[in-house]
C-alpha positions in Angstrom: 18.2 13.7 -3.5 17.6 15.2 -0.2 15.7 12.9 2.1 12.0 14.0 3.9 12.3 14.7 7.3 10.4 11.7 9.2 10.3 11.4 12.6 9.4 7.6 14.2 7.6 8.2 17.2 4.4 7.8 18.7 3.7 11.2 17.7 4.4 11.4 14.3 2.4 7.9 13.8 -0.5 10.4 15.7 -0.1 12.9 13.0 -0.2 10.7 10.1 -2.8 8.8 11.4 -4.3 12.2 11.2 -3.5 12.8 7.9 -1.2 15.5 8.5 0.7 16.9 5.6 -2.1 16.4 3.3 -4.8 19.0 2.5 -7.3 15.9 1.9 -8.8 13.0 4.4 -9.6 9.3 3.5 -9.9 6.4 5.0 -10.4 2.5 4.1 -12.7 -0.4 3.2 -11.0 -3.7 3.6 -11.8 -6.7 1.5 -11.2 -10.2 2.5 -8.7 -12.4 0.6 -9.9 -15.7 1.6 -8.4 -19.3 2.0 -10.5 -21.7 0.2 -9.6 -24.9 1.1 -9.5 -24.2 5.4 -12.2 -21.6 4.7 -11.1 -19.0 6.5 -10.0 -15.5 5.5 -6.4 -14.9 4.9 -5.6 -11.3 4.7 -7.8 -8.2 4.2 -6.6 -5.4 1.7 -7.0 -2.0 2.8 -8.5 -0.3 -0.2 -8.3 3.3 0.0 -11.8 5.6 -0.1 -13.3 9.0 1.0 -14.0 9.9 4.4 -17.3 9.0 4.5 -16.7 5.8 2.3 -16.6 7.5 -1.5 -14.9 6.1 -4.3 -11.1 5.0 -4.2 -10.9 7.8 -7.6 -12.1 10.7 -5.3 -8.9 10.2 -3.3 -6.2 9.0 -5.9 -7.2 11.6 -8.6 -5.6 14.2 -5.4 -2.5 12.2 -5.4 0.6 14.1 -7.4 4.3 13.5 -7.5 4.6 17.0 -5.3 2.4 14.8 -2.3 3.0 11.5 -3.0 5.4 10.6 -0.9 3.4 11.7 2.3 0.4 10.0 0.6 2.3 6.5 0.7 3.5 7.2 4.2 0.1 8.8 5.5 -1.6 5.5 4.0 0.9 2.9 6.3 0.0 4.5 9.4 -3.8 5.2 8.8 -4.1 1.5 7.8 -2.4 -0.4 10.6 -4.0 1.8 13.0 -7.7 0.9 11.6 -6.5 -2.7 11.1 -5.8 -2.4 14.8 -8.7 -1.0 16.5 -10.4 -3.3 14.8 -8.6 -6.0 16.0 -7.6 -7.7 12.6 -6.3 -11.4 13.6 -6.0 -12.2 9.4 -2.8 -10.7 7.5 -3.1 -7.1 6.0 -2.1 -5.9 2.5 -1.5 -2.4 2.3 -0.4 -1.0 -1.2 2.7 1.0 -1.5 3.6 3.1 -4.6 6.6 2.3 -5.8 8.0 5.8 -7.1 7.5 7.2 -3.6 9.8 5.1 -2.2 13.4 6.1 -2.9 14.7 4.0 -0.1 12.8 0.9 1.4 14.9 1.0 4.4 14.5 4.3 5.2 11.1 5.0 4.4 10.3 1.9 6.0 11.0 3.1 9.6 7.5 4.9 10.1 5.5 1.8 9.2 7.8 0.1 11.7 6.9 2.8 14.4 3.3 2.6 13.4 3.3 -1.1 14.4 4.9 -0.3 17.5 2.2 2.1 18.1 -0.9 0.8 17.3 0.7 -2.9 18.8 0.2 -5.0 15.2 2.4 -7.6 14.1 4.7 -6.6 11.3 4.8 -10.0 10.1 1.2 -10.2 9.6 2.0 -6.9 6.5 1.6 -7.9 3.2 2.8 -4.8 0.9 1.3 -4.9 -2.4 2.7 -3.3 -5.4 0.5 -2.0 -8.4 1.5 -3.8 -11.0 0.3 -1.0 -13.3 2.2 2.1 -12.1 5.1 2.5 -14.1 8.5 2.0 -13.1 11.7 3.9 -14.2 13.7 1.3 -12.6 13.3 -2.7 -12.4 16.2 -2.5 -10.5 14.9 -0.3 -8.0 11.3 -2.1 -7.3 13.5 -5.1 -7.3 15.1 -3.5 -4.8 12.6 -2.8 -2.3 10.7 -5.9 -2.4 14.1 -7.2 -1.6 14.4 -4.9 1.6 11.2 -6.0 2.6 11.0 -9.7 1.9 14.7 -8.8 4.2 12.4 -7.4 6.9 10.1 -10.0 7.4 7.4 -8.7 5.4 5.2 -10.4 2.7 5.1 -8.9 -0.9 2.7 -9.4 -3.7 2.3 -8.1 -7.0 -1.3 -6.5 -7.6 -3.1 -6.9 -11.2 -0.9 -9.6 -12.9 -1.0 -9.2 -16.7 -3.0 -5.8 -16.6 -0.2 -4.2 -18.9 3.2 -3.9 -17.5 3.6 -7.4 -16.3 7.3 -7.4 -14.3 8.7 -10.4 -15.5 12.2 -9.3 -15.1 11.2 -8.6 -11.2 9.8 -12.7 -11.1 13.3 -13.4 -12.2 15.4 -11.3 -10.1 13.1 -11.4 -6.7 10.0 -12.9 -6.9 7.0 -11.7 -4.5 5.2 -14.0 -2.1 2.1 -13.5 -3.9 1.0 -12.8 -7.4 -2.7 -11.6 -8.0 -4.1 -12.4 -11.0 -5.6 -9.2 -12.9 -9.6 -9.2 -12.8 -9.1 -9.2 -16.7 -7.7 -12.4 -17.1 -10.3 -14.2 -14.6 -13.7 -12.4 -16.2 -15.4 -15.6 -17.8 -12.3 -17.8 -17.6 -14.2 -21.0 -17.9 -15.4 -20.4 -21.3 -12.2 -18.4 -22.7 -9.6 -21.2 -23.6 -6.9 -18.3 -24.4 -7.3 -17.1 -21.0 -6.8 -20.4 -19.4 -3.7 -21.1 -21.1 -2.2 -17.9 -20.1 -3.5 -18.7 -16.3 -2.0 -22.0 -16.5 1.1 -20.6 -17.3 1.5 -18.8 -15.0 0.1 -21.2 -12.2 3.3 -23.2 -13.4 5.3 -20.6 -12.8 4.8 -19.3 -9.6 4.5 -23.2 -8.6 8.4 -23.3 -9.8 9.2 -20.2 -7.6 7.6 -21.0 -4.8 5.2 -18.2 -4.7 1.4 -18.4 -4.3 -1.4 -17.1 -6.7 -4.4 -14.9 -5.9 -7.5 -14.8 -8.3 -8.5 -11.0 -7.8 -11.8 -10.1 -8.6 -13.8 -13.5 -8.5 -17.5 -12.7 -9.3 -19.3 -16.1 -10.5 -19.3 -19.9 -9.0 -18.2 -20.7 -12.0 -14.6 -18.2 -12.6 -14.1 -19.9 -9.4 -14.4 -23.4 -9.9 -12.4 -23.0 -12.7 -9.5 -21.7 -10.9 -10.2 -23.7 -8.0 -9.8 -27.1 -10.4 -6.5 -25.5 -11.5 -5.0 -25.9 -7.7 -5.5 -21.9 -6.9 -6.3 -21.6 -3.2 -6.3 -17.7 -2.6 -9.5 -15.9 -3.5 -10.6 -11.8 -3.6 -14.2 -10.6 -5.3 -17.4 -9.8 -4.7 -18.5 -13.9 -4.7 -17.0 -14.1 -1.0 -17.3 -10.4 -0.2 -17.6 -7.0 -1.0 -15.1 -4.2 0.4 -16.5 -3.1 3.7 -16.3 0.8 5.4 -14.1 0.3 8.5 -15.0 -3.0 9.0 -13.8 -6.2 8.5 -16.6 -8.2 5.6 -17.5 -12.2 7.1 -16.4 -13.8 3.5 -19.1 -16.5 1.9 -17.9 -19.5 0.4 -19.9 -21.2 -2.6 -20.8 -24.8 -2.2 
């Protein structure tokens, strides 16, 4: 397979900054993933939207295997460098598609040059895969978070038990972080079937060390709940809703 030409230099983090090599523009709204026990916010995602703020869908439906490789790259750059001027002390979680990365060292390199750039921490990246693309290969997402947990860098699996739950991946090389699909936390205090699969996997990713994220949080009562259950790491509209290019103050329920 013959390799894309990427340069890593401050120019080339310029252009994809730009958006070069794509014949669309986005940007990002970044939602907080909060702590709730110090009350604070832990990371924000970058979530992906129009250039004036439309829907994530208005973008992604333009994504095709013919662009996606720029698409993933383009999205590294564009995020660390908003994430910078915005002077983001929390982590960031940028997701990375899985099938455009053929090798995570190599197509690592511009990320790496974008952080020299823009002057952001590479150990404050969290790269987050969608847990519901996919994959040809276990083997070769196994390999990538791999290279990256290698790197320094945090991983996390996105949308937990939304359909192609990798549990040959939690055997092989488990992620940092697991976030629970907003499926499985809709209502959980009054679905006992739900709570058993949750407390399963709480136990799990207790026994590997990881930590749990409950993704889309919407009621006091999903979350206290979950928060009785020992998970600390929250994301939904109860703390805060995605901001445009800005960074959301999360609210914690009493």
């Amino acid at each position: 397979m013959n390799k894309p030409a990427v340069l890593f230099d401050e120019s080339h983090c310029e252009q994809c900054a730009c958006g070069n090599g794509l014949d669309f523009s986005f940007s990002f709204a970044f939602q907080p993933i909060v702590d709730a026990v110090n009350k604070t916010v832990f990371a924000y995602e970058a979530l992906v939207r129009g250039p004036e703020g439309q829907g994530a869908m208005t973008v992604l439906g333009k994504v095709n295997e013919h662009n996606q490789y720029a698409f993933d790259q383009i999205c590294r750059v564009k995020a660390v460098k908003l994430a910078s001027r915005l002077d983001m002390q929390a982590m960031l979680s940028i997701n990375f598609m899985p099938n455009a990365v053929y090798q995570a060292e190599y197509c690592i390199r511009t990320t790496l040059a974008a952080a020299q750039t823009y002057q952001f921490d590479t150990r404050k990246i969290i790269f987050e895969v969608i847990e519901g693309e996919k994959m040809t290969s276990v083997e070769h997402l196994t390999s990538i978070i791999e290279a990256y947990q290698t790197m320094g860098f945090h991983t996390a699996i996105d949308d937990f038990g939304a359909g192609y739950s990798r549990y040959n991946l939690m055997i092989s090389s488990p992620p940092d972080l697991l976030k629970l699909d907003m499926g499985l936390v809709r209502d959980i205090h009054q679905e006992p079937n739900k709570q058993a699969v949750v407390s399963g996997i709480i136990t799990m990713m207790c026994q590997l060390g990881g930590r749990i994220v409950a993704e889309g949080v919407e009621t006091p009562e999903e979350y206290f709940w979950l928060r009785s259950q020992g998970i600390t790491l929250y994301q939904g509209y109860l703390f805060a809703r995605p901001g445009f290019e800005c960074l959301p103050e999360p609210v914690f329920p009493d």
